[in-house]
C-alpha positions as MATLAB code, in Angstrom:
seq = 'XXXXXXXXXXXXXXXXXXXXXXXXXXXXXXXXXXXXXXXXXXXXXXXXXXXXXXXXXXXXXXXXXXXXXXXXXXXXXXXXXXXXXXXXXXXXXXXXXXXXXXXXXXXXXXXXXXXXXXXX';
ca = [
       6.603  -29.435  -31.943;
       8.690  -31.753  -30.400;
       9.156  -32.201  -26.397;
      12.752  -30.457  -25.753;
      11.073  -27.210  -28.063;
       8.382  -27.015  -26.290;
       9.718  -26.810  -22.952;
      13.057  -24.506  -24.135;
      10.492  -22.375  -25.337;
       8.373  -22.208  -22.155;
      11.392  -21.550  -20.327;
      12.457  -18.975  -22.356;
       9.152  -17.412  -22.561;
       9.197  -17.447  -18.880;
      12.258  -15.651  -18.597;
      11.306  -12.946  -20.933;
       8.310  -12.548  -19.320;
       9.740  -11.955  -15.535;
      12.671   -9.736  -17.128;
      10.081   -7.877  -18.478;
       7.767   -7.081  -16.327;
      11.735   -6.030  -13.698;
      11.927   -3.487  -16.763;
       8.427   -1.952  -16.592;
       8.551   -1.860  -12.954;
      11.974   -0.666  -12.391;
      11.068    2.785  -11.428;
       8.878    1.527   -8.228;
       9.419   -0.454   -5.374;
       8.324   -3.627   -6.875;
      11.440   -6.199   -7.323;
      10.238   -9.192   -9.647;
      12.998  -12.391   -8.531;
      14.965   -9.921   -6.042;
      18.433  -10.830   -5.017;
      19.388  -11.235   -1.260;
      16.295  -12.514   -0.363;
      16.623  -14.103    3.098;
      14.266  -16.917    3.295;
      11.673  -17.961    6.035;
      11.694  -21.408    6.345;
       8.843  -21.550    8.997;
       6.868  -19.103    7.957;
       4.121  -19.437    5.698;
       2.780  -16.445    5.487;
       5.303  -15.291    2.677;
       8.880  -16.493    1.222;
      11.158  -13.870    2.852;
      12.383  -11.122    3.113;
      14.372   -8.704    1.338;
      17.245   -7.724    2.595;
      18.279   -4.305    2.272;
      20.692   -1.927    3.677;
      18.206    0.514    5.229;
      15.797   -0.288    8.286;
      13.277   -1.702    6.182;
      13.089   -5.201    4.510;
      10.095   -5.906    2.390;
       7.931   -8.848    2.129;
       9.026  -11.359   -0.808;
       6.099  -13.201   -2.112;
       5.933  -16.328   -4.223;
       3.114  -15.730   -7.272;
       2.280  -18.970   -8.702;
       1.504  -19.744  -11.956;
      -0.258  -22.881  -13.462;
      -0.427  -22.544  -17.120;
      -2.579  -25.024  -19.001;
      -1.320  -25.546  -22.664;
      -2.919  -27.013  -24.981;
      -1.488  -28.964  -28.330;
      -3.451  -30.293  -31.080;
      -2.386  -32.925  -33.665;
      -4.691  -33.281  -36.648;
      -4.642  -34.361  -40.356;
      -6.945  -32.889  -42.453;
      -8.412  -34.371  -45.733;
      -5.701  -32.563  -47.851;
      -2.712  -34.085  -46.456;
      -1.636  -31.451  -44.167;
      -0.724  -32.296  -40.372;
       0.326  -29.965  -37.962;
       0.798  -29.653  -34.372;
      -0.425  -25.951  -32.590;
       0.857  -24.934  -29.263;
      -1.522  -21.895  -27.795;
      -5.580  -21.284  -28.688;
      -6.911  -23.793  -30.957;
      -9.219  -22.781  -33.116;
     -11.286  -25.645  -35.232;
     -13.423  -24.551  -38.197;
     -16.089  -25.885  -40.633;
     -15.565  -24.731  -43.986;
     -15.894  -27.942  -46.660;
     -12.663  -29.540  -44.468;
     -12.939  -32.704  -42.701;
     -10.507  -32.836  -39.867;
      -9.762  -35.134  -37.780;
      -7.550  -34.165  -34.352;
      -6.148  -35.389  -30.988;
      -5.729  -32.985  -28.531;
      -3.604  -33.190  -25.603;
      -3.132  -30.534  -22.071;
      -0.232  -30.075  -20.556;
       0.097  -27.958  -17.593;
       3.385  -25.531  -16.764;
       3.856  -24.641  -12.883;
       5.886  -22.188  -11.524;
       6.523  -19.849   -8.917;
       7.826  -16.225   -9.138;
       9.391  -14.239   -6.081;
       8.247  -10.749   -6.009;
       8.174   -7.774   -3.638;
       4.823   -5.464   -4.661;
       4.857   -2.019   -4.709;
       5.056   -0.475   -1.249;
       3.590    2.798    0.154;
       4.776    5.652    2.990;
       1.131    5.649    4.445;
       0.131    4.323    7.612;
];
């Protein structure tokens, strides 16, 4: 896989990922990458806050991520060479193999407002 797939495809796996998880939660009060988020510079407690047209503004939180991904380039003793993106898996089975293996590592950051309750 070469350098510009790999990191179209993390981005785009990214993106389907946070649009996702806005579809599953769309019936609470989570909001995964809100819009009109006004942002605390100063404080670093949390990102912001959102800003809604009731009393109430919720906290936006930042989730990191740090993803490490591994890649594997081998040649085997039939010929074959192949580069894997995800789990690697290495096997004995009357192959000889012969690999270089490589970690990259993804970091991102994810504003979210969780789930909020009437409770005191």
């Amino acid at each position: 896989m070469e350098l510009k797939d790999f990191v179209r495809e993390s981005l785009v796996q990214i993106a389907h990922g946070i649009s996702e998880a806005s579809e599953v939660l769309k019936d609470t009060s989570a909001h995964i990458n809100p819009k009109n988020v006004y942002v605390n510079g100063d404080n670093l407690k949390n990102y912001g806050r959102l800003v809604n047209d009731n009393s109430f503004n919720p906290v936006v939180e930042l989730v990191e991520f740090d993803v490490a991904v591994h890649a594997s380039e081998g040649t085997e003793t039939n010929g074959k060479i192949g580069i894997s993106i995800g789990s690697i898996g290495l096997g004995a089975g009357g192959k000889s193999q012969e690999s270089n293996r490589s970690e990259s590592r993804i970091k991102f950051k994810v504003p979210v407002t969780f789930p909020v309750t009437d409770k005191p």
